[in-house]
SEKE-561057 format. One record per residue (C-alpha): residue in one letter; x, y, z. Coordinates in steps of 0.05 Angstrom, whole numbers, plus 5000, padded with zeros to 4 digits. Layout:
N
AXYZ
...
//
This chain:
517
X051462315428
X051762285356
X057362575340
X055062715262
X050463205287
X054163485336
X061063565313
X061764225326
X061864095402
X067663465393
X071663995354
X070464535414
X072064015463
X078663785418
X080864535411
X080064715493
X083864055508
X089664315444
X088365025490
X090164765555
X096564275533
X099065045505
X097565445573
X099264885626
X105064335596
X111564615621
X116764925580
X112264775512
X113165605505
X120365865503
X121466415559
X115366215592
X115966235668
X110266105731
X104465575735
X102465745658
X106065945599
X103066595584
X108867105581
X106667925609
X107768455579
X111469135625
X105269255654
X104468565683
X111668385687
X115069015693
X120869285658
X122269865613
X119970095539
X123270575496
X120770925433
X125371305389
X126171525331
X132171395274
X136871865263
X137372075184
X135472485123
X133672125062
X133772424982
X127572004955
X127571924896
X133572034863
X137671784805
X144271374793
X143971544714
X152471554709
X153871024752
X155170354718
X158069994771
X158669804842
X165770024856
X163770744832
X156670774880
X162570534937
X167671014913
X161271554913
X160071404982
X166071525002
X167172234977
X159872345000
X162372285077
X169272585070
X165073225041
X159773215102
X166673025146
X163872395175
X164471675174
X163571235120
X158170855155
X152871445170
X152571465094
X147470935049
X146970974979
X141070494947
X140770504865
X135870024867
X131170404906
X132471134886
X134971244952
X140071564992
X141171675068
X144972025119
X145171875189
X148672485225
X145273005265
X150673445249
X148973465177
X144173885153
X139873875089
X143274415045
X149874075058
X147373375045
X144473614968
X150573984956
X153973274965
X149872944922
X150573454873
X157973444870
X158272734872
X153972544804
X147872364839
X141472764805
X134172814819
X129872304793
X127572694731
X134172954717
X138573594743
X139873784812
X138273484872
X133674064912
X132574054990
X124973884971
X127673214950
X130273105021
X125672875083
X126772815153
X127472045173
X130071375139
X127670955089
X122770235111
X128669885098
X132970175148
X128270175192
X126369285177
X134469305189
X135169575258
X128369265278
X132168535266
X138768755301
X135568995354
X131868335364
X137667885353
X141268425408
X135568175455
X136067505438
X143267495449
X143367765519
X137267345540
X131267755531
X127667365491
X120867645518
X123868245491
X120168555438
X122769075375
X117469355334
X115869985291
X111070505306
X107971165253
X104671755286
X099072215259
X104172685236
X107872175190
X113172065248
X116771305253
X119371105316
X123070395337
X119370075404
X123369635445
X120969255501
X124368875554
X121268565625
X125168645683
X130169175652
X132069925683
X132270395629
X139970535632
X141769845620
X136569825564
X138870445528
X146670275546
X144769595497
X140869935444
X145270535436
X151270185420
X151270105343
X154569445344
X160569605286
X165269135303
X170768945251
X178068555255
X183468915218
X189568505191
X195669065211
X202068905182
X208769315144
X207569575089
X211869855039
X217370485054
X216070255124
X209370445141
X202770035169
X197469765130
X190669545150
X185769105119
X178368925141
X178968115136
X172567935193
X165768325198
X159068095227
X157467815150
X163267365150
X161066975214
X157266375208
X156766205285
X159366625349
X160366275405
X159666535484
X164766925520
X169666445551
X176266505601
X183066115569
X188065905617
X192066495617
X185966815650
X183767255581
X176767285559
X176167125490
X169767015437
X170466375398
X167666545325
X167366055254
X168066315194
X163466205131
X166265895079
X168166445025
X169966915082
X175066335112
X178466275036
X178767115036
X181867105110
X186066615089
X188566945022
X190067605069
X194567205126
X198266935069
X199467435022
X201567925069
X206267525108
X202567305167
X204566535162
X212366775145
X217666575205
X217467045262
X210867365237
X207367145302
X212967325344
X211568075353
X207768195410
X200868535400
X197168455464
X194069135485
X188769675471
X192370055419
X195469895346
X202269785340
X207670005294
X211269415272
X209668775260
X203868375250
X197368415287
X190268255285
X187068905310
X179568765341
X175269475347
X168769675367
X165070275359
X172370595328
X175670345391
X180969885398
X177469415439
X184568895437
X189668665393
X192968095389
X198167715344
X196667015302
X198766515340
X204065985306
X198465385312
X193765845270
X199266095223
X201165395208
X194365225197
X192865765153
X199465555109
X197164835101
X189765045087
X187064665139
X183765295153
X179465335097
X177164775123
X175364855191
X175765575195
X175265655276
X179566185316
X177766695380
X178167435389
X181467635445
X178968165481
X181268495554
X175468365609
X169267965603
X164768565589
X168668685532
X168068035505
X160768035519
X158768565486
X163168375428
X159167725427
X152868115426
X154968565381
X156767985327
X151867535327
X147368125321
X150468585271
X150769275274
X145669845269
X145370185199
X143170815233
X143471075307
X136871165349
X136271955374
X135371925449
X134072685445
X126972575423
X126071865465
X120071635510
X121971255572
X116570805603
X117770435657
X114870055715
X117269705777
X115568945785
X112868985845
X108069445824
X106668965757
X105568425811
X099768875839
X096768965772
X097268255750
X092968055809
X088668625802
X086468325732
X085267705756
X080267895808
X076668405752
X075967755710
X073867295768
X068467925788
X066668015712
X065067285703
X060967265765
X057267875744
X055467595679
X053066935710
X048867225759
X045367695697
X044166985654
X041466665705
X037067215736
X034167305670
X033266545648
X032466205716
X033765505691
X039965305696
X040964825638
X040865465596
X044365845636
X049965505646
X051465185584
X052265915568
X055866115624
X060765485602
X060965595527
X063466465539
X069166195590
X070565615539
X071666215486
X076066575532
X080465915543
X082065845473
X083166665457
X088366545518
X091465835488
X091866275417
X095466835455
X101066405496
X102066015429
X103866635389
X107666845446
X104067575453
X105767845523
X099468075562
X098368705586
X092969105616
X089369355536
X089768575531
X085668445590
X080568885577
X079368545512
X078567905545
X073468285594
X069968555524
X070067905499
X066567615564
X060168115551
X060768095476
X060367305483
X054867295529
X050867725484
X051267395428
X048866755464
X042967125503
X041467315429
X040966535411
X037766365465
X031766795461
X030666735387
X030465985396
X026366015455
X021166495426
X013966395422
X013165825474
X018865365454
X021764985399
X017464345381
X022764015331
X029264005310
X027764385237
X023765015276
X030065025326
X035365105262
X030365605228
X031166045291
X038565915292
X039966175237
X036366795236
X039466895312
X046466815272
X045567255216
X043867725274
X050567515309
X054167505242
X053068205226
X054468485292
X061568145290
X062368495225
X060369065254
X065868945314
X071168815268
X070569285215
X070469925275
X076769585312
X080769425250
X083370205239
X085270115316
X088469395310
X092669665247
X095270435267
X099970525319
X095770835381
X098770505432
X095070065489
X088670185439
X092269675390
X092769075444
X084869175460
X082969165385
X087068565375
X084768165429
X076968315413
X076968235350
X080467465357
X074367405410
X069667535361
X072267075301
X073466525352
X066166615380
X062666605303
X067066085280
X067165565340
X063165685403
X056266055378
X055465425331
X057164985390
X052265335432
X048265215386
X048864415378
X048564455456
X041864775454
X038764345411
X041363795445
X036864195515
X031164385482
X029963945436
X032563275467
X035463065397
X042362805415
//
């Protein structure tokens, strides 16, 4: 074969070989499981998917004219919650965007302007802050921010053919998606409903004999959590490292405030509530007291000497191993900015056994689709050195769409298949369409009449898979659901027919009918 003139087919045949090292070489795919590593979507798989949307009001645009700097937007925020009587957190003030949220139900729009108001925050243009400055929903940045601690919450329990994404209705409506195979919906929900605030307070005397508290560890100090593990006393305890200008703050804290002084670790803090003298390290979660516990004397000493700084490694103690799990979680994910409302939630969810039934179900409507198509070419060519180098070339097309999916990890689901089953028909089409161009009017007699019928059969191909992808792009790019997986998959089928298999067909065909090799 010369391969000059048919290089097209080497690169086919290099591309299906690339195709089948990415579907069949064991654990090349992470979370790939079974004889290939393709990775299934709920409907294949099972598992549950929940679509909600995010709790919050935002004021867009609006204007930080009188505030010069940061301490005053913090100091602003502040007052904002203490006026709307709720926590600190569930308010998010953004200068730089013209922005500010709330995320309580139990606030409602006249009372979230008359905060602003009071607080020297003013409409864009100038003057009051109106309600018809205020919308229902957060910003796309809130949203991008619970989209990545959701993930990182999957990740960290294992689900990592888990999936977070965001989805707009009609109406203007933004919902979070999350996906997880092989998950009940309570356990689900119990993981994504937990906001994932989790914060050590330094708790020591203060003066005229009351307790201070100090924030010295959040989820941004932490530059690597480690697993839940038992100690020898039989406590469960998350092993965390500090960053580096978090450890020189944490140290600063112990020291200045006594917690490497004599006796300082003596007081004994172990328990689920904070204590009155002394000085503790007080671990909470959600506003709970998840544990508390006291710096031991090998830390303290540490701390002193600065070796610390250093090597800033400790552990959080916690009560039971579900509590230290879910503090794990919780840190190396971060926390939600806003909460999801499971008032206005959609629960899907499907049994694996019942997956199982679908997942062979596809197979056989593939295996009955391709047999289908084959008897049609051949029934309407009778030779079979046309017929099935076509019949070849539309599988070798759906081989590669599936080595592109399990390389971009996209979990299959029943929209996906019936692309493939589109692509099967579209494929064959397209080829029937090359075929009898080229074949036209007795024959091809030499190699230059076969590439003048080529290429008008392509420009015939080209502009139907314009055609294709130009009516499934506003379905590949909205949200509507299983629609978006079967635009997706067709219109990859169609770029990798025009760019790689029609013009390998083609060399092929040649190669048949013209007996140029």
């Amino acid at each position: 074969m010369n391969l000059r003139e048919n290089w097209r087919v080497v690169v086919l045949a290099l591309l299906l070989v690339g195709s089948g090292a990415v579907l069949f070489t064991p654990g090349l795919i992470d979370g790939s499981t079974g004889p290939t590593n393709l990775q299934y979507g709920l409907e294949l798989d099972g598992g549950t998917r929940i679509r909600a949307p995010v709790v919050g009001m935002t004021a867009d645009p609006v204007s930080y004219a009188g505030f010069d700097e940061a301490s005053q937007i913090s100091d602003a925020r502040v007052a904002i919650a203490n006026d709307l009587n709720i926590p600190v957190r569930d308010v998010y003030l953004r200068p730089e965007a013209g922005t500010a949220e709330v995320f309580n139900k139990t606030v409602s729009e006249s009372a979230f302007v008359s905060a602003l108001n009071e607080n020297g925050i003013q409409a864009a243009g100038g003057g009051r802050v109106t309600t018809d400055d205020v919308r229902d929903g957060v910003t796309e940045s809130t949203r991008n921010q619970i989209t990545g601690v959701l993930e990182r919450k999957l990740e960290a329990t294992g689900l990592t053919a888990g999936s977070v994404t965001t989805a707009t209705t009609v109406d203007g409506t933004n919902y979070i998606v999350i996906e997880a195979p092989n998950r009940e919906p309570e356990e689900l929900r119990e993981l994504i409903s937990d906001r994932g605030v989790v914060t050590v307070y330094a708790r020591y005397p203060g003066a005229n004999g009351t307790m201070e508290e100090q924030p010295v560890i959040t989820y941004e100090d932490l530059k690597n959590v480690g697993a839940p593990e038992q100690n020898d006393r039989g406590t469960w305890q998350v092993p965390v490292v500090l960053n580096e200008q978090s450890a020189q703050r944490f140290t600063r804290v112990m020291v200045e405030n006594g917690f490497t002084g004599v006796g300082a670790g003596s007081q004994a803090c172990g328990g689920e509530t904070r204590n009155d003298e002394g000085y503790c390290l007080v671990l909470e979660s959600e506003g709970n007291v998840t544990s508390t516990f006291s710096v031991a004397p090998s830390l303290a000493n540490s701390i002193a000497s600065g070796d610390f700084a250093e090597d800033p490694r400790f552990v959080m103690t916690t009560g039971s191993r579900a509590e230290a799990r879910e503090v794990s979680v919780d840190l190396q994910a971060g926390s939600l900015r806003a909460p999801l409302d499971f008032d206005e939630s959609q629960v899907f969810s499907l049994e694996p056994a019942l997956a199982e039934r679908f997942k062979l179900n596809s197979l056989l409507t593939g295996i009955v689709a391709v047999l289908a198509v084959s008897g049609v070419v051949y029934l309407r060519y009778g030779d079979p050195k046309v017929a099935l180098p076509m019949i070849l070339t539309a599988l070798a097309e759906v081989a590669l769409l599936l080595g592109f999916v399990a390389a971009v990890r996209l979990p299959l689901d029943l929209s996906h298949i019936a692309g493939f089953i589109a692509v099967i028909g579209t494929g064959v089409d397209d080829l029937i369409i090359i075929a009898d161009e080229v074949m036209s009017e007795g024959g091809v007699s030499s190699t230059r009449v076969f590439q003048s019928r080529f290429r008008k059969a392509f420009w015939v191909i080209g502009a139907a898979a314009a055609t294709t992808i130009i009516a499934m792009s506003p379905l590949a790019v909205l949200s509507l659901g299983d629609l978006r997986g079967f635009a997706i998959v067709t219109i990859l089928g169609v770029l990798i027919g025009v760019l790689i298999t029609r013009p390998a067909y083609g060399d092929i065909l040649r190669s048949l009918t013209t007996g140029e090799h």
